[in-house]
C-alpha positions in Angstrom: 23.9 -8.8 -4.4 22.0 -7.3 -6.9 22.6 -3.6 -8.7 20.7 -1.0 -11.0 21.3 2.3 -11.9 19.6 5.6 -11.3 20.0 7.8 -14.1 22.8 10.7 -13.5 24.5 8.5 -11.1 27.4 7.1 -12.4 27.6 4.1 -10.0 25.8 0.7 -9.6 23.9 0.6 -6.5 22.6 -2.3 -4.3 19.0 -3.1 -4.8 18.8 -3.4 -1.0 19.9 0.1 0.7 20.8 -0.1 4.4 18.8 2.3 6.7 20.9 4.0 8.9 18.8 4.9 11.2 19.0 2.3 14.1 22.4 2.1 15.0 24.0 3.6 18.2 27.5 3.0 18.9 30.2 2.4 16.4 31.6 -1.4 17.1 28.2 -2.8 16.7 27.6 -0.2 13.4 30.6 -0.9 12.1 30.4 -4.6 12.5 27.3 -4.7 10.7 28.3 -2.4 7.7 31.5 -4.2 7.4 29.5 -7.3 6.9 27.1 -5.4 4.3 29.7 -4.6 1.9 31.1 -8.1 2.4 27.8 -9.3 0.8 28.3 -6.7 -1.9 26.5 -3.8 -0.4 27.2 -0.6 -0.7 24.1 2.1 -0.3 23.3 3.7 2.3 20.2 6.0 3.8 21.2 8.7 6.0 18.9 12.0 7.2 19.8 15.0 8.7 17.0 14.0 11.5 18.0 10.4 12.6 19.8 10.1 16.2 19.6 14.1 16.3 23.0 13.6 13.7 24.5 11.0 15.2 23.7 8.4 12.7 25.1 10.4 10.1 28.4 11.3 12.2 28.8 7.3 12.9 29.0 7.0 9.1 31.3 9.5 8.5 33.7 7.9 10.9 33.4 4.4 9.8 33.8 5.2 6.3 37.0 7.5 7.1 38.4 4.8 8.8 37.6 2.3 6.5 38.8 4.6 3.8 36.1 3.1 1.3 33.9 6.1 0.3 35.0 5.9 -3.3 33.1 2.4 -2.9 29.4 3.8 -1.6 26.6 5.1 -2.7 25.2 7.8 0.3 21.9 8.7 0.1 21.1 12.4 2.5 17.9 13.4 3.5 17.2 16.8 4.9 14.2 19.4 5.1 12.0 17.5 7.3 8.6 19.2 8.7 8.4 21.7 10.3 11.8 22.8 8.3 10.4 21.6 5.0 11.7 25.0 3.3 14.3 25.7 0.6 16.8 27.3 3.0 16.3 24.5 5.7 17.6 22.1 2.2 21.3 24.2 2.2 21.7 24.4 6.0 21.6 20.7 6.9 23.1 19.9 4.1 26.4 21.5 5.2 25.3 20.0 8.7 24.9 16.8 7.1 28.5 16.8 4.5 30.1 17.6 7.9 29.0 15.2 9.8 29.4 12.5 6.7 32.9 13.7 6.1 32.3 13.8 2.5 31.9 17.1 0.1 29.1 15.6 -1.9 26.1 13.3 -1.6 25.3 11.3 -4.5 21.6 11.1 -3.7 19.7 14.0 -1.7 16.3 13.7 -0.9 13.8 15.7 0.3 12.9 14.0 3.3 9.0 15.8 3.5 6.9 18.0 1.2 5.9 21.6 2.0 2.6 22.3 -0.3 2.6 26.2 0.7 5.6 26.2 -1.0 5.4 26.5 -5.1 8.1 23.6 -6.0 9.9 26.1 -8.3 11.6 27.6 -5.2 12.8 23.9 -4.0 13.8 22.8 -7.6 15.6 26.1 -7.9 17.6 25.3 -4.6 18.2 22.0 -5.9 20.1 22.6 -8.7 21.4 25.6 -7.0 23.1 22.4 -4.3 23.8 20.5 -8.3 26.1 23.1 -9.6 27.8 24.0 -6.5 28.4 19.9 -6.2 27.4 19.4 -3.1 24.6 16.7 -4.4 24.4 14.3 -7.3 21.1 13.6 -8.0 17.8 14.6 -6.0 14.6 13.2 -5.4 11.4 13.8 -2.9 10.5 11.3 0.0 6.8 11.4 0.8 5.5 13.3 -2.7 2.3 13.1 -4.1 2.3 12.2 -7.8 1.1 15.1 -9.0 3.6 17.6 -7.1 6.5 15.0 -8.1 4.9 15.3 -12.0 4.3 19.5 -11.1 8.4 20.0 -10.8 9.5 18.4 -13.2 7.3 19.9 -15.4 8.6 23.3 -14.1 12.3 21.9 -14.7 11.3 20.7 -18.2 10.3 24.3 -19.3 12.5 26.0 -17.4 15.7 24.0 -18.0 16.9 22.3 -14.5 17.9 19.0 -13.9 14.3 17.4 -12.4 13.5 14.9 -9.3 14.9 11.6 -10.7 13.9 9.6 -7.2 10.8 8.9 -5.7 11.3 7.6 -2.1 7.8 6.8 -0.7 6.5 3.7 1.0 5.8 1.0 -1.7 5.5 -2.3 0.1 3.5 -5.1 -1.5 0.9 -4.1 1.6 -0.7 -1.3 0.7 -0.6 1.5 3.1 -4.2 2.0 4.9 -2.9 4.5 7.9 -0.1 6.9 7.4 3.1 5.5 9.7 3.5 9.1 10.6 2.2 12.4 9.8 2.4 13.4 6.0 3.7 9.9 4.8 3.0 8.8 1.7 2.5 5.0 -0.4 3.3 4.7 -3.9 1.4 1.4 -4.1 -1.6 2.8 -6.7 -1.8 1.5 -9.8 -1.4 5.3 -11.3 1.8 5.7 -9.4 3.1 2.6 -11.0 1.9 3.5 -14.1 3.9 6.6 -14.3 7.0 4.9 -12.6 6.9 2.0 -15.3 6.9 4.6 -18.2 9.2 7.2 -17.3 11.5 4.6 -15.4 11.6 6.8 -12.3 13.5 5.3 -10.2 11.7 4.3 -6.7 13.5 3.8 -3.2 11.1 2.3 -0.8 10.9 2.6 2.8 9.3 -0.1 5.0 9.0 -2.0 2.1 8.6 -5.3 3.9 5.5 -3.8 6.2 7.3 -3.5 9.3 6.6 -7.7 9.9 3.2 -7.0 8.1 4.0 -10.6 6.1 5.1 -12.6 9.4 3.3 -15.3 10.9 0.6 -13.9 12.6 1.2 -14.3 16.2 4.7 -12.2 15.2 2.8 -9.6 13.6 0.9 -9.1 16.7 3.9 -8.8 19.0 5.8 -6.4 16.7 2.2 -4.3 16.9 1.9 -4.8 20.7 5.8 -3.9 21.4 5.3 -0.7 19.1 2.3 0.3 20.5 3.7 0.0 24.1 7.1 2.1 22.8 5.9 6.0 23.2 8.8 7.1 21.5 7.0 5.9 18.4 5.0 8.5 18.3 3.7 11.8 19.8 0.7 11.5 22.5 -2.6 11.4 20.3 -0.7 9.5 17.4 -2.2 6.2 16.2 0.5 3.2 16.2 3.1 3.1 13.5 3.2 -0.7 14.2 2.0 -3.1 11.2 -1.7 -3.9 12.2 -2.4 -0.1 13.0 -0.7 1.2 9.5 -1.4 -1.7 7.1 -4.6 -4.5 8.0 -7.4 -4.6 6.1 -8.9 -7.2 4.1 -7.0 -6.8 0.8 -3.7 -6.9 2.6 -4.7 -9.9 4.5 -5.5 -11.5 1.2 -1.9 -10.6 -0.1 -0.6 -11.7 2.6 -2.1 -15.3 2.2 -0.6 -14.9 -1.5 2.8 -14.9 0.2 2.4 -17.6 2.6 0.9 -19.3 -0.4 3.9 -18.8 -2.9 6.4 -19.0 -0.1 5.7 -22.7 0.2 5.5 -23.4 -3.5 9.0 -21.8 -4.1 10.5 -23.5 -0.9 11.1 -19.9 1.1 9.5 -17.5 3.8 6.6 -15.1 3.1 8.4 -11.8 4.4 11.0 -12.8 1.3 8.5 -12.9 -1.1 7.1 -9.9 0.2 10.8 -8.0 0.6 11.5 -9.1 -2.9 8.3 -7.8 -4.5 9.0 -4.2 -5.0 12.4 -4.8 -6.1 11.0 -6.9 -9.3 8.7 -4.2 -10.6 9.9 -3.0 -14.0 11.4 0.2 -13.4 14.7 1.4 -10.9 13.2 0.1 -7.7 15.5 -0.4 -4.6 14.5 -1.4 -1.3 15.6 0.3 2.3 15.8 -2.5 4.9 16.7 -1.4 8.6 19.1 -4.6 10.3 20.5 -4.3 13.4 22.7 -7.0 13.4 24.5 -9.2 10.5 21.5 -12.5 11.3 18.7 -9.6 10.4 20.8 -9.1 7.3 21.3 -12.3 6.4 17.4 -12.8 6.4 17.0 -9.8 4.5 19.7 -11.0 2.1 17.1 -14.2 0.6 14.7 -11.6 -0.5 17.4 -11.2 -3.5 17.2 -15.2 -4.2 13.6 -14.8 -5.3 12.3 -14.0 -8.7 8.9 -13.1 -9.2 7.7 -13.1 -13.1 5.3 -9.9 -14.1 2.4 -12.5 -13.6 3.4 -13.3 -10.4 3.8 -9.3 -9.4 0.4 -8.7 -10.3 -1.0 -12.0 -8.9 0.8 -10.6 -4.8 -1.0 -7.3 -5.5 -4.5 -8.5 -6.1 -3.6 -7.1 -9.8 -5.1 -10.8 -11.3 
């Protein structure tokens, strides 16, 4: 495994983070998590919305009978539309501490922005959640640059702690249609800008393209079986599936890169594509979503492969 720190954080954290939101009973849960911190894992994402709580009650259990909380790094997401609102943040976040058996959470995100809202009143409530200690550090999942950039300006001047996370979708495909409603890619080159210079720290979601870097004919299943799925998405939606959110022809020219550097460096192109955004030069950690210990495994190579700064630029058309 490989670590990094987020500033305020006093713990190293995996550079992969497992999602938590696919698991559904505890033997098979905690048979992969056991597994994960066996391979030196130890972060994981959790949101008040996944499973309708479940997800976040099947952690708490595993980790009280494991008795290893000391040992992880939680990550809690709460305030999702339409309860993207400063109160929504406090109520599911004593929803969510219950259900995670655990009085703090060392990372809370917001898991959507609300625009009518002027971010004082969520920065405000923020460090309001800070002092009381129920959260660590706090960050915004699916924020533009320039409201992420508008707070902490407003925490500068005003004296708060800021957002120290950005967790948007930064995969080395670039994002062409929304997954869902109100999601957000950090892959522009003035969003990297900034997170280079301030070394922002970055959490990534689908940050291998859902299968976007696959051989082709896989791609196209993973689309069709998505597309079929209606709990996906809400009648009227597009397809959250890999062709429908990412294909166009500068992503099908990264992905040749891959396939293209996978073969010179003797590994698969979805590695070179998971281990992209976790060698950019600032905190940049990766959420993958296993649901079993072989997915992990796969996962797992992305950490064997180093990519220089050339090579970085060279996957993202950046040559």
């Amino acid at each position: 495994m490989k670590y990094d720190k987020i500033d305020g954080l006093n713990k190293d954290i995996s550079k992969l983070i497992m999602g938590n939101d696919n698991q559904t009973y505890f033997d098979e849960a905690a048979k992969l998590w056991d597994h994960w911190m066996e391979v030196g894992g130890n972060a994981f994402d959790t949101a008040y919305i996944y499973g309708g709580g479940s997800m976040e009650k099947l952690l708490g259990e595993w980790h009280r009978k494991r008795d290893n909380l000391n040992d992880l790094v939680i990550v809690a997401k709460g305030a999702h539309t339409p309860n993207c609102d400063p109160a929504s943040i406090s109520s599911q976040l004593t929803e969510s501490l219950d259900r995670l058996q655990t009085e703090t959470a060392d990372i809370y995100i917001m898991h959507r922005d609300n625009k009518d809202i002027p971010v004082d009143e969520f920065m405000d409530v923020l460090n309001d959640e800070k002092n009381k200690g129920r959260i660590n550090i706090f960050g915004g999942s699916n924020w533009t640059l320039d409201r992420f950039k508008e707070a902490n300006d407003w925490a500068e001047k005003n004296e708060k702690e800021k957002l120290t996370i950005l967790n948007n979708n930064l995969a080395l495909s670039k994002m062409i249609r929304p997954l869902w409603d109100g999601c957000i890619s950090s892959n522009d080159d003035e969003t990297l800008k900034y997170l280079e210079e301030t070394k922002t720290a970055h959490l990534s979601w689908s940050s291998q393209g859902r299968g976007y870097f696959l051989p082709d004919e896989i791609t196209q299943k993973i689309e069709d079986k998505i597309t079929a799925d209606e709990t996906y998405r809400k009648p009227g939606e597009h397809s959250s599936g890999p062709l429908s959110c990412y294909d166009s022809e500068d992503n099908r020219e990264r992905k040749k890169r891959t396939f293209q550097l996978a073969s010179e460096m003797g590994t698969e192109s979805q590695n070179i594509a998971g281990a992209w955004p976790i060698n950019l030069k600032f905190p940049s950690f990766a959420l993958i979503g296993p649901r079993t210990s072989d997915e992990l495994d796969s996962s797992l190579k992305n950490l064997d492969v180093e990519l220089s700064e050339e090579k970085v630029n060279w996957l993202n058309l950046k040559d």
